[in-house]
N, C-alpha and C positions, 0 to 999 in steps of 0.2 A: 568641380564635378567629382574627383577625384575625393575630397574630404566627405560631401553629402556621402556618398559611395560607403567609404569607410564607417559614419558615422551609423550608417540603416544598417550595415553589416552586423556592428559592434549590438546595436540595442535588439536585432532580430537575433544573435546570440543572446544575449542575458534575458530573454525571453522566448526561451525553447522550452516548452512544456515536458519535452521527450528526454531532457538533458536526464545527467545522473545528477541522484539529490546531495550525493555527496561532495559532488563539485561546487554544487549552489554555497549549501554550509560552509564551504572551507575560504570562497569567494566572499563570505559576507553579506550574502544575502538573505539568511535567517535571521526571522524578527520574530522577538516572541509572541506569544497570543496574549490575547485580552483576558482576564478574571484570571480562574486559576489555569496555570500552562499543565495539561494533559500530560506530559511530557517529565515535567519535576512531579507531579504525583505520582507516576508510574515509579518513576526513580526512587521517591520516600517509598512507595510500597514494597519494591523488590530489596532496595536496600533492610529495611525490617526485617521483610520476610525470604531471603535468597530463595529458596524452593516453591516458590510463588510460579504458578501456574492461572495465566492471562490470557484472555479471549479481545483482541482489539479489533472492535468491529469499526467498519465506517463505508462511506460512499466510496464510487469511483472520484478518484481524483481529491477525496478528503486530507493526504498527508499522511497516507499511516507508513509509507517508506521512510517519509522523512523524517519519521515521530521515533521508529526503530533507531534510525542511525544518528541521530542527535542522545538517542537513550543510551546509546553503546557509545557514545562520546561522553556524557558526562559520566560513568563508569570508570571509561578510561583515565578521567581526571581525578576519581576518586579512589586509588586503590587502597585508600585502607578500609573500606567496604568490604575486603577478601571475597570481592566478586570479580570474574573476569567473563566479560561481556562478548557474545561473537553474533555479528550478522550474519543470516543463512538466505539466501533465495531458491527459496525450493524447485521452481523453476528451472533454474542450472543444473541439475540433476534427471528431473524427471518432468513430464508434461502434465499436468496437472489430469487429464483423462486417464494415463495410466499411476497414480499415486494409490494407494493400496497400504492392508495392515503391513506393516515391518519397514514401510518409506523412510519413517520419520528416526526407525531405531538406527537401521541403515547410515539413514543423512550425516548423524549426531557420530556413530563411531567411525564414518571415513573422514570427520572433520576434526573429531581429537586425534585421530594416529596422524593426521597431517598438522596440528598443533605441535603433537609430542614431536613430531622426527626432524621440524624446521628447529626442533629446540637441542638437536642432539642427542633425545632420549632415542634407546633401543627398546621396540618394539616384539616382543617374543613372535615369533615369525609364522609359528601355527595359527597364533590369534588373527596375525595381518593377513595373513591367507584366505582363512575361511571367513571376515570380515569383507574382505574383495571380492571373493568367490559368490558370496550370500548375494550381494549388491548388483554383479556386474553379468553375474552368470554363469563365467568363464576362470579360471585358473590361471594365476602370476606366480611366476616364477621370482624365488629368493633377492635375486641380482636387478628385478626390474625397476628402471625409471622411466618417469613417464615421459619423457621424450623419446624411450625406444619403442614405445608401440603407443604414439601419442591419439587416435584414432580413439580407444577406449578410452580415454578422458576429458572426451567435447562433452559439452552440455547434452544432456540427455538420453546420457547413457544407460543409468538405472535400467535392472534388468525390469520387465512388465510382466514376467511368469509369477504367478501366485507362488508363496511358498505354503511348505507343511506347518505346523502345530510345532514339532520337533525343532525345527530347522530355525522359526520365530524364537523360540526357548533360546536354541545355542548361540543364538546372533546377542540376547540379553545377557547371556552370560558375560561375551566378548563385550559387551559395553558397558558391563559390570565392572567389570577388569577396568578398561581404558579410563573410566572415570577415576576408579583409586590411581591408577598411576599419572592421571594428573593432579589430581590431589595432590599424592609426593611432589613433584615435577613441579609444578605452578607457585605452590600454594595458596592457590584459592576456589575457588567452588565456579566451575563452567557456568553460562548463562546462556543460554539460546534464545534468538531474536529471528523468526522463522518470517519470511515475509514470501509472497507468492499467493497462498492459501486462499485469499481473497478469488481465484479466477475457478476454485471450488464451489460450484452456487446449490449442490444438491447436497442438500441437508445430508439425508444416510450416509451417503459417501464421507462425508467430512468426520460425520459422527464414530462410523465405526474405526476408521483410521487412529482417533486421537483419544478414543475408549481404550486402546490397545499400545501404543505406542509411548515409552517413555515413560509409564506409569509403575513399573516396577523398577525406577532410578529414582537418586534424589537430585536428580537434574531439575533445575529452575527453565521457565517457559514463557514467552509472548509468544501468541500466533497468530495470525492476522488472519479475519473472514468477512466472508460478504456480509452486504448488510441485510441482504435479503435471507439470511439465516436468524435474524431476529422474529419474524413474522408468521413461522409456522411451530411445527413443535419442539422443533431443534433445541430452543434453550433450557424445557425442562429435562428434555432425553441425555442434555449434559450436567444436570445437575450434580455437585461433587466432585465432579473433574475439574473446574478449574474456580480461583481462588476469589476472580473479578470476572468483573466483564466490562472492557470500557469501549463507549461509543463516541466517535467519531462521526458528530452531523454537523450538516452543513451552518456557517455563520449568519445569523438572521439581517441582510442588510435593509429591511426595514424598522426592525424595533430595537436594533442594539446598535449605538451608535458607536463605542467601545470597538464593535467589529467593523465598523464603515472604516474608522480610523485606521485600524490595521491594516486591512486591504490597503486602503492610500496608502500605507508605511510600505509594502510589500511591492506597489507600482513604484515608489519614487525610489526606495535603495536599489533597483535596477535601471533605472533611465537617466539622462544625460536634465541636466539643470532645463525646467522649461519646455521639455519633449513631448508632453502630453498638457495640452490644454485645461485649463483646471474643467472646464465644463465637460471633456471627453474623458477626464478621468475619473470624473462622479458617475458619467454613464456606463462607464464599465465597472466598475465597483459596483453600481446596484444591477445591473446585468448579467454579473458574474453568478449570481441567487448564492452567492455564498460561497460557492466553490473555490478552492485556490487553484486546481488548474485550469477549470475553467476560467480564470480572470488569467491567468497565463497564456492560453491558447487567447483567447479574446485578446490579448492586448501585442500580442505576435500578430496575427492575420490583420490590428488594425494599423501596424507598423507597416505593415505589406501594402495595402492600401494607399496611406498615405504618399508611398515610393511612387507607385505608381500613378498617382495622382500629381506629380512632383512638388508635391507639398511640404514644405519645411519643419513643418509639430503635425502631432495628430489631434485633426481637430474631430467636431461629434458626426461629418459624415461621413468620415471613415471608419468609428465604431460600431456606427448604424448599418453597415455594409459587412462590418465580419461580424454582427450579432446576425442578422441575417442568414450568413452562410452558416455558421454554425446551428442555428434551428433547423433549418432543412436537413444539415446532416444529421441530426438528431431524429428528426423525422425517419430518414430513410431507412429501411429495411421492417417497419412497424407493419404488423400483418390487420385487415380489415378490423377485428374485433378491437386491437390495440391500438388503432388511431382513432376509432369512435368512443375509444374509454379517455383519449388524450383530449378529446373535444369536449364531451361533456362535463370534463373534470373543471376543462377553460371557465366554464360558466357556474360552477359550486366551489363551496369552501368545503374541503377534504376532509373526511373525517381517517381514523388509521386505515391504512389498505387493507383488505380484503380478499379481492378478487384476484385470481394469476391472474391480470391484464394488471392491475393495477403494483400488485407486486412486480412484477417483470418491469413495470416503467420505474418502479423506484428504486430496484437493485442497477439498472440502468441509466441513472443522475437524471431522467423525464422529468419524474416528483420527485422534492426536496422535503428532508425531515430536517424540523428547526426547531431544539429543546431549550434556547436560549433567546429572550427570557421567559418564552412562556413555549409548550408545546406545539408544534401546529406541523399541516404539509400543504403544499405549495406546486404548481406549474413551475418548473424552469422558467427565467423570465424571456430568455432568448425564445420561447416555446411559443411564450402568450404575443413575443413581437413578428413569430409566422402565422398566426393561428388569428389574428387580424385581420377580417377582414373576409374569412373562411365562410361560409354562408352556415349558418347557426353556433357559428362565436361570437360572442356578443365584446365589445371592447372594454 
């Protein structure tokens, strides 16, 4: 009892959808992708171009955490690139409702002075003042560490008061500064790896933030956004700001078989020899519609399942039982118009969205975009196995 016990423990761990990605990576549990890796192109292009300014769009649950922090690891491997790579989660700073112009300038100089001062560099103290002050709202005294007044330095402290024209100016100046004295300091040219951005879905908002921000540095950039910023006029309104744009869509698991493969790679370097049925692990592989956390959550809840079932592998009625639950949840909170767009969609082949009903289901992982090998969008398949059955879904 005691080992089954241990055994559901261990594998309902290495399939926590909610884990950090960092953990997974360092665990071994990144597999490359199939054709070209997303990942080493971004890397060839930053590397070229250090001052490379990048827009990584993708789905919920597509990897662009994991794409960040595997990009700031091969960096780290390579430093004779004279690039020095940092992950930022924007998020730990500020709530993405109150993010606003000077966020980003803010973010970028309270993350070099804490670069510089773990390195022993002295920070001219008017700069670190009014760089805190800008940020935070409030006024630190000379002598402060942040354990003496640990309070102001939880997650989401950023102050949420607009600032002036003025005030935006002098914050650029201080990060003007801070960059040449890492330059001295380092020597090599900062990178910022901005990840959060994605839970920013209203076009203006993103746009005027990143119009303004960091555009008078020769700071290099990824920043991750929804995907529902592809679909209206968001991409020309950012034309010239940024150098790429790369898209993160879901993996086609019925016409690339290259990506069937992978998923199988991504269920078996997690699971014990034999734990997954081969027949339950092709239904979750093509049930996943491509998603990697979805086929993570899907292959968690059907670990659950089979426990409770005191079933020793998981076989296909335990997959069929968390593909289920996860449609309904998927379903829930979908208002009139948005479940009658999700039903009729069951019965057509998709042409590009359109409609806010239609948008909102595909910034929300409902519809799946799949550029690989050929363009298409698609019902979630978990979607089409609730929607079975519904009186005017046809099977």
């Amino acid at each position: 009892m005691k080992n089954r016990l241990e055994l559901f423990r261990s594998q309902i761990a290495a399939f926590d959808g909610a884990a950090d990605p960092m953990s997974a990576i360092s665990k071994g549990y990144f597999i490359e992708e199939p054709h070209q890796s997303s990942t080493n192109a971004l890397f060839k292009r930053i590397s070229l171009r250090p001052q490379s300014k990048i827009l990584l769009i993708g789905g919920i649950g597509s990897g662009k955490t994991t794409q960040l922090l595997k990009l700031q690891q091969l960096f780290q491997q390579a430093p004779d690139t004279g690039i020095y790579p940092h992950y930022v989660d924007v998020t730990e700073y500020a709530k993405p409702s109150d993010l606003k112009v000077g966020t980003l300038d803010a973010i970028v100089a309270l993350e070099l002075m804490t670069l510089l001062e773990k390195k022993g560099f002295s920070i001219d103290e008017n700069k670190r003042k009014y760089v805190r002050e800008f940020s935070y709202g409030h006024g630190i005294d000379a002598d402060f560490e942040p354990q003496d007044d640990y309070d102001y330095w939880k997650p989401g402290v950023l102050s949420s008061s607009p600032h002036s024209i003025d005030a935006i100016n002098q914050l650029t100046q201080a990060l003007l500064s801070l960059i040449e004295d890492f330059h001295v300091e380092f020597q090599q040219k900062p990178y910022f790896l901005f990840d959060g951005l994605d839970r920013v879905d209203k076009a203006g908002k993103f746009t005027r933030m990143i119009s303004a921000d960091l555009q008078s540095t020769e700071i290099g950039f990824t920043i991750v956004g929804a995907a529902s910023l592809l679909y209206n006029s968001f991409v020309a309104s950012v034309d010239g700001i940024f150098n790429h744009i790369e898209y993160r869509s879901a993996f086609d698991m019925e016409q690339d078989e290259e990506a069937r493969t992978f998923f199988e790679r991504v269920l078996l370097v997690r699971s014990s020899q034999d734990f997954f049925q081969q027949a339950a692990l092709q239904d979750l592989v093509r049930l996943s519609g491509g998603v990697l956390r979805d086929l993570i959550n899907l292959s968690q809840e059907s670990i659950q399942e089979a426990y409770l079932a005191d079933a020793e592998t998981i076989d296909r009625a335990h997959v069929e039982k968390a593909v289920l639950s996860m449609g309904r949840a998927k379903i829930l909170g979908l208002n009139n118009n948005q479940y009658s767009t999700l039903k009729y969609i069951a019965n057509k082949k998709l042409d590009i969205p359109t409609s806010p009903e239609e948008i909102y289901l595909l910034s929300t992982g409902k519809i799946l975009e799949y550029r690989f090998p050929e363009r298409r969008f698609d019902l979630h398949p978990v979607l089409k196995e609730v929607l079975v059955g519904v009186k005017g879904v046809k099977r």
